[in-house]
C-alpha positions in Angstrom: 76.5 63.7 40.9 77.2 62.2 44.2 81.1 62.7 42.8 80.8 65.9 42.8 78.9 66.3 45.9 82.2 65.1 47.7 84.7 66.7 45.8 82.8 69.7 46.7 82.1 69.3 50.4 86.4 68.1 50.0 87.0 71.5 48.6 84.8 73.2 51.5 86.6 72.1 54.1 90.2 72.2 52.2 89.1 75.8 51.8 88.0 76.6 55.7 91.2 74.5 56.6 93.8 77.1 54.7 91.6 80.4 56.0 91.8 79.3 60.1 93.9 81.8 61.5 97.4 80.4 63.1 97.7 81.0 66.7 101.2 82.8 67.4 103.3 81.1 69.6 104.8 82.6 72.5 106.6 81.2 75.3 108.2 82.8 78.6 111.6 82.0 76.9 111.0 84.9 74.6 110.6 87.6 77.0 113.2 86.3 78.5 115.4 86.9 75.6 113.7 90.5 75.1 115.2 91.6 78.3 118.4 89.7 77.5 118.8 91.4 74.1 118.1 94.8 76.2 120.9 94.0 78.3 123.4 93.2 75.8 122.8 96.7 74.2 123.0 98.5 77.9 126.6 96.7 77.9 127.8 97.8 74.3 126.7 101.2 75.2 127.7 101.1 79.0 125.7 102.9 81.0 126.3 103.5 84.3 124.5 101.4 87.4 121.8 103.9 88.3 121.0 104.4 84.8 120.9 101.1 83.7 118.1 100.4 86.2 115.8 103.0 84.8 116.2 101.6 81.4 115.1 98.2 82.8 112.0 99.5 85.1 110.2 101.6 82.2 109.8 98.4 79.3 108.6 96.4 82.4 106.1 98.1 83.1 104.7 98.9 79.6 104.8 95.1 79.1 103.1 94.5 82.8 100.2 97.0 81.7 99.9 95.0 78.9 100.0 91.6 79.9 97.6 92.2 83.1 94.5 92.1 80.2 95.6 88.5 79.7 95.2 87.7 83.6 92.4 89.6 85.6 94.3 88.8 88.9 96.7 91.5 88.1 95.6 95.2 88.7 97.2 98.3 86.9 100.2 100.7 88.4 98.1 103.3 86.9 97.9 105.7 90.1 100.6 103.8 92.0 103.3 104.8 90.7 103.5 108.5 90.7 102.7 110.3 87.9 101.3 107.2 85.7 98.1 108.0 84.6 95.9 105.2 82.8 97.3 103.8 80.0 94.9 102.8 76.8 92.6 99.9 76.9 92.1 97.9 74.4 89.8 97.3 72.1 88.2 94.3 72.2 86.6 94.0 68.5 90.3 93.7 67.5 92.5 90.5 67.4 94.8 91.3 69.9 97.3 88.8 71.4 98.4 90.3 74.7 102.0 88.5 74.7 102.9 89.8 71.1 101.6 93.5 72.4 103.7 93.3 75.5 106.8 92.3 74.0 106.3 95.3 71.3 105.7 97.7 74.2 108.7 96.7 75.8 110.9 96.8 72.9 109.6 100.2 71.6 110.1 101.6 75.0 113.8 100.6 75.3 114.9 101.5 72.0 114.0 104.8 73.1 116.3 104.5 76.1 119.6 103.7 74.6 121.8 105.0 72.3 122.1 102.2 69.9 118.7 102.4 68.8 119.5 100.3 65.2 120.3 97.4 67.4 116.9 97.4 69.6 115.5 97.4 65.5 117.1 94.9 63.7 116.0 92.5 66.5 112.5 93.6 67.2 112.3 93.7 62.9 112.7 90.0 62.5 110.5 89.1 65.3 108.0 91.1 63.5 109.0 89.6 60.1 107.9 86.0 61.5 104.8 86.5 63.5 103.3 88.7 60.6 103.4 86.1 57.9 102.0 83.4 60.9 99.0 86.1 61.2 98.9 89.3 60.2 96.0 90.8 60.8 96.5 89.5 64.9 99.9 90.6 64.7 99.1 94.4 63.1 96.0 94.5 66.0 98.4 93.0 69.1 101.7 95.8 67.6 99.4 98.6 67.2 98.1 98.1 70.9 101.8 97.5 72.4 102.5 100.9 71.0 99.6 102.9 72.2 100.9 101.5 75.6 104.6 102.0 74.8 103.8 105.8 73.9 102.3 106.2 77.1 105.0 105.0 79.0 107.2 107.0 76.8 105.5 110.1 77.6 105.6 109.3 81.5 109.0 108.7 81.3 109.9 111.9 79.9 109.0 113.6 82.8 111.2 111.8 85.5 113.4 114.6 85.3 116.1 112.6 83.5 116.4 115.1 81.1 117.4 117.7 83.1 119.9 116.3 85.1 121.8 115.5 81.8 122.5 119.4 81.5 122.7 119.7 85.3 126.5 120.8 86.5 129.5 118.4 87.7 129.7 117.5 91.1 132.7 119.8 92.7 135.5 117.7 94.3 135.8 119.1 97.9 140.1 118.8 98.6 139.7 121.1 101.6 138.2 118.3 103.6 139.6 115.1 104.0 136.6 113.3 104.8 135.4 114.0 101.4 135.7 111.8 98.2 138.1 112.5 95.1 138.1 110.8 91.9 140.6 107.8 92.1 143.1 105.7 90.1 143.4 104.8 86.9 141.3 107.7 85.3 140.7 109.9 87.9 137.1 110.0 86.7 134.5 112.8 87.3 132.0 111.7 90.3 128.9 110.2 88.0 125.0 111.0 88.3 125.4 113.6 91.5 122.3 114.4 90.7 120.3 111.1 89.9 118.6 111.8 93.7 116.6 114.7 91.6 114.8 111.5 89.1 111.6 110.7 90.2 110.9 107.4 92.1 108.5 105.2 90.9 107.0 103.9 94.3 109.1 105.3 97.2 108.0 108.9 98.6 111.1 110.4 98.4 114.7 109.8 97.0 115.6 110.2 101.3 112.7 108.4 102.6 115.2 105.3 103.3 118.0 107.7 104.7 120.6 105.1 106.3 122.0 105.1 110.0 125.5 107.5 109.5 128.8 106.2 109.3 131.2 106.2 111.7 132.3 109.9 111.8 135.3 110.2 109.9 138.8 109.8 111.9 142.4 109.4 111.2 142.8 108.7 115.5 144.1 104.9 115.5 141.7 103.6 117.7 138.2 105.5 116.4 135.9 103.4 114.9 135.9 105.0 110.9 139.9 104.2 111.0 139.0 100.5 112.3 137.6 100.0 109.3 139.6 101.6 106.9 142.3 99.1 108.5 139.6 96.3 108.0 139.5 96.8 104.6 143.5 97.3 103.8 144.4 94.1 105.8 141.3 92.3 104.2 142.7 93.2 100.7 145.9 93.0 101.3 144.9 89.0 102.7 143.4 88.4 99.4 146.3 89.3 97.4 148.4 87.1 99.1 145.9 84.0 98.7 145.9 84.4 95.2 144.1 82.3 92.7 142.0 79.8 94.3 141.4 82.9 97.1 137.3 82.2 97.6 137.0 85.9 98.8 139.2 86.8 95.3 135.9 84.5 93.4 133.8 86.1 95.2 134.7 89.7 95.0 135.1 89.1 90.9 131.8 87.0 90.9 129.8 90.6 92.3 132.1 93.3 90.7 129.2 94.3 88.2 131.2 97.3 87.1 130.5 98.1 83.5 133.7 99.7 82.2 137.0 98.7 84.1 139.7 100.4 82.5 143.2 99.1 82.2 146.6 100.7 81.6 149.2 98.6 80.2 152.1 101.4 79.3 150.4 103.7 77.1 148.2 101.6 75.9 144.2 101.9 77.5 141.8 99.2 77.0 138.3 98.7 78.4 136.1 95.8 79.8 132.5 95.9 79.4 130.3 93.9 81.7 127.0 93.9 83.5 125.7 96.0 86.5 124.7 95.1 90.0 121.0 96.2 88.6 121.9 93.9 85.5 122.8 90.5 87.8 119.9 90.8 90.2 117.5 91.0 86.6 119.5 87.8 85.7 119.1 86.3 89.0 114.8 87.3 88.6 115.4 85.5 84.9 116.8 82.4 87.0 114.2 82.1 89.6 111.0 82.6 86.9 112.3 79.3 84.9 113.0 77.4 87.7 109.4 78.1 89.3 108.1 77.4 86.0 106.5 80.7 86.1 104.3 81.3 82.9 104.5 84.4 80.8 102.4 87.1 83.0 104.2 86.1 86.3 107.3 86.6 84.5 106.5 90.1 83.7 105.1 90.6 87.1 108.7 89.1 88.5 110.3 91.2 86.1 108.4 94.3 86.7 108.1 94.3 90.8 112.1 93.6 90.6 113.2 96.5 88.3 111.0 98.7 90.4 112.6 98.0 93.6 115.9 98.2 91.9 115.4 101.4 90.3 114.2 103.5 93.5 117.0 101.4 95.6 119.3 103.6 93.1 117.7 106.6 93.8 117.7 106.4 97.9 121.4 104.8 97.4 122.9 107.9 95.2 120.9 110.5 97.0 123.2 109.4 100.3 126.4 108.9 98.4 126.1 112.2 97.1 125.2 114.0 100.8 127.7 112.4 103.0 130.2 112.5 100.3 132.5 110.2 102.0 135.9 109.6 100.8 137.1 106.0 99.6 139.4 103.2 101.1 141.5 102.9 98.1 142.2 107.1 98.7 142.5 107.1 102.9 145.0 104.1 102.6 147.5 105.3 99.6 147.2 108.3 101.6 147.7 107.1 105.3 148.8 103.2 105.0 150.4 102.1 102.3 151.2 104.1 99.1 151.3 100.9 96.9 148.3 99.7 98.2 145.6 98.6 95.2 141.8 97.3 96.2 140.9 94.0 93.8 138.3 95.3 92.0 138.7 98.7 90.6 137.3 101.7 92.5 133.7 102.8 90.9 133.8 106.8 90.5 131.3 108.0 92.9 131.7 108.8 96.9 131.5 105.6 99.1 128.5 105.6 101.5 126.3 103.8 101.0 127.5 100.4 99.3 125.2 100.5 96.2 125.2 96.6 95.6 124.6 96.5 99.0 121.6 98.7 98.8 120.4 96.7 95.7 121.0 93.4 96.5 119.0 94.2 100.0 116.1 96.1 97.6 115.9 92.9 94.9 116.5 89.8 97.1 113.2 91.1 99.4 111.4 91.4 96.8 112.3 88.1 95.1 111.8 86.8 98.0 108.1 87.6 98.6 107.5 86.1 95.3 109.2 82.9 95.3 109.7 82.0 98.8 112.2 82.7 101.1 114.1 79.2 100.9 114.4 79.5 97.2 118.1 77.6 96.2 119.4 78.2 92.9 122.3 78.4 90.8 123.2 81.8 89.5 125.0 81.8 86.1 124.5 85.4 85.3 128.5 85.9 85.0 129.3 83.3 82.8 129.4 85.3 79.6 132.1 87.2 81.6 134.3 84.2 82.3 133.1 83.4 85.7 131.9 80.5 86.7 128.5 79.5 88.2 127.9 79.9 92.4 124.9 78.8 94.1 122.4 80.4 97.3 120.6 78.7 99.4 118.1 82.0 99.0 118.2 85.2 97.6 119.1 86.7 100.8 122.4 84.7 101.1 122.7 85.7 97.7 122.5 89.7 98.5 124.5 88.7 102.0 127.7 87.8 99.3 127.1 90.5 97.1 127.3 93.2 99.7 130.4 91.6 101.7 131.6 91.3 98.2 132.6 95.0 98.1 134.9 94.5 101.3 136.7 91.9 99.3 137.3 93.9 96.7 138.2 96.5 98.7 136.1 99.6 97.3 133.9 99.6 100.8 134.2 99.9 104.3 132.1 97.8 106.5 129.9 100.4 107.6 128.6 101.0 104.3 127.8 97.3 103.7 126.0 96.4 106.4 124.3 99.8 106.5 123.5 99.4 102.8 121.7 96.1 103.4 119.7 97.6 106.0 118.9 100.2 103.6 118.0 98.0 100.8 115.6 95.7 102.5 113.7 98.3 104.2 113.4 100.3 100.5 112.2 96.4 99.3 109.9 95.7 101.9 108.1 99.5 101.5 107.8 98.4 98.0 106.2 94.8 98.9 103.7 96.6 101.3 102.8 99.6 99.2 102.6 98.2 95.4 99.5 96.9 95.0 100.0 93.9 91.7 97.0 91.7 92.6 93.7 91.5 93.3 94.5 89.6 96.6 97.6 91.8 97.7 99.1 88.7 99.5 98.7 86.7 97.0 101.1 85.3 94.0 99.7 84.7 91.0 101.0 82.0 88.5 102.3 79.6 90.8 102.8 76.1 88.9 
């Protein structure tokens, strides 16, 4: 008898041992390699700069409205951000695990951004494959959450006016006036997203709330100040080409290009180099900061999230002035003026010049970055390496968005004006943001410090 007394009470616990519920595991390195599996797709299907950063900002914030029920510090954007009503609570009779839910949220909202939607699914299916056969019954709860919230989002979105601007007309090339930008070499491309000042913001008032100082006024007189720097950026470049390999302003100028389809001619052949956007690096450079501050998984989404929002309305205020002053680029003015021969080292982007848009989102990111991770934050930024460029390292973010925006003068797609204007812009569109977007409880306050 007393055998079977243990053998029993050994089957009761052997029993109670295989029904405890596994925990699924997730760390910050996954939602780090959501965003990164987000990015890769946004490269295959290479979208342009302004609308890469709206594919970025909406997943953020379904996996921030998400994640803030993990971490009663962190308050909603419901009401904030205009037009975002409340998103769906949860319910809390269900198993829900909060970092599962957020990571579905922000997968199902960016597969309905892109165009290769079957590569968003193949990824997010073997995710779901794994963590289901750890728990299901947590995993079905935590999905069928991060959907409700992703459908929300996805219904926001929807009204942002994205989808009509994409049946909106072409922007009409000006030739009567010299002052005004015209497609340039090698394609001669059509002036892209003139109308991206019509999208709605997500914090900012308006897309001209951040309206920069204007240029020089335009001049071909020798001595005026808008044909100073035209010659600034001609002798500049031509400098550069001379250097060579080994040039640091040639490094740096590649390091920051950030242009997602450079086209090049070789005869009649045509062949196309896909990399990241400005929006794309400064998302790498927030990727770089959260592991270094050991930042655990809702800080990272709040990192995340505060970033892409700044970066998305820097877009906004930056292509609603390119698109009014209309201003013609160096690469044009100087084949036309200076020196027929005369090619910039990067290639030209296809939009008019003023304002510099990495300027204007380097200035919007690196505030914000630097309000949440200090403002003497060093690191070592390897975002370009997939691209064959090697690592450099900041002292801060702002050093870092200082090299970025001079980067455009080196490459010779910029005048100085539009730089150092841009910056301005930028940081003043990135501090707004600080001061108006409440995240916390304690608005001052950083949550998930190590």
């Amino acid at each position: 008898m007393y055998k079977s007394l243990i053998m029993g009470f050994s089957l009761i616990v052997f029993t109670s041992c295989q029904q405890e519920p596994k925990t699924i595991e997730i760390s910050t390195d996954q939602y780090h390699a959501v965003v990164g599996r987000l990015t890769a797709v946004m490269v295959h299907d290479i979208f342009s700069p302004p609308v890469a950063s709206r594919i970025y900002n909406y997943p953020n914030i379904a996996a921030y409205e998400v994640i803030k029920h993990q971490n009663k510090d962190y308050v909603t954007l419901s009401g904030q951000l205009h037009g975002l009503s409340h998103v769906p609570q949860p319910d809390t009779t269900q198993q829900i695990d909060y970092k599962v839910a957020a990571i579905v949220a922000y997968l199902d909202v960016g597969k309905a951004l892109v165009f290769s939607e079957d590569r968003i699914e193949t990824y997010s299916d073997s995710l779901y494959g794994s963590w289901q056969t750890i728990n299901k019954k947590t995993f079905e709860d935590s999905k069928a959450y991060g959907l409700s919230v992703a459908q929300h989002i996805k219904e926001w979105l929807a009204k942002d006016n994205y989808a009509q601007t994409r049946t909106m007309p072409k922007f009409t090339v000006n030739t009567e006036d010299p002052s005004r930008w015209q497609p340039t070499p090698p394609d001669y491309m059509d002036g892209i997203e003139p109308h991206w000042r019509k999208i709605r913001p997500s914090i900012i008032d308006s897309a001209a709330q951040f309206t920069p100082h204007k240029h020089p006024e335009f001049s071909l007189e020798k001595e005026s100040p808008f044909y100073v720097e035209v010659l600034e950026t001609h002798q500049v470049g031509k400098t550069i080409k001379e250097e060579g390999e080994g040039s640091e302003k040639l490094e740096i100028a590649q390091f920051w290009d950030c242009n997602p389809y450079v086209s090049t001619h070789k005869g009649h052949l045509m062949f196309a180099t896909k990399k990241i956007t400005p929006g794309a690096h400064w998302i790498g450079i927030c990727k770089i900061a959260c592991i270094k501050a050991n930042a655990d998984f809702a800080k990272t989404i709040y990192a995340y999230t505060k970033t892409s929002i700044a970066i998305s309305d820097a877009f906004i205020s930056c292509w609603d002035e390119k698109y009014r002053s209309n201003l013609i680029r160096p690469e044009t003015l100087i084949n036309q003026h200076i020196d027929e021969n005369w090619e910039p080292v990067l290639q030209t982007p296809p939009f008019p010049e003023y304002t510099s848009g990495h300027s204007v989102v380097s200035g919007a990111a690196s505030t914000v970055l630097t309000e949440i991770f200090g403002d003497q934050f060093a690191f070592d930024d390897d975002t370009e390496v997939p691209y064959g460029l090697p690592v450099r390292s900041f002292t801060s973010f702002n050093t870092a968005a200082d090299e970025a925006a001079i980067s455009r003068l080196y490459g010779g797609i910029h005048y100085r004006s539009a730089i150092d204007l841009g910056l301005e812009q930028g940081r003043n569109l990135g501090n707004f943001v600080i001061n108006r977007l409440k995240m916390t409880q304690n608005h001052s306050k950083v949550v998930g410090n190590p």
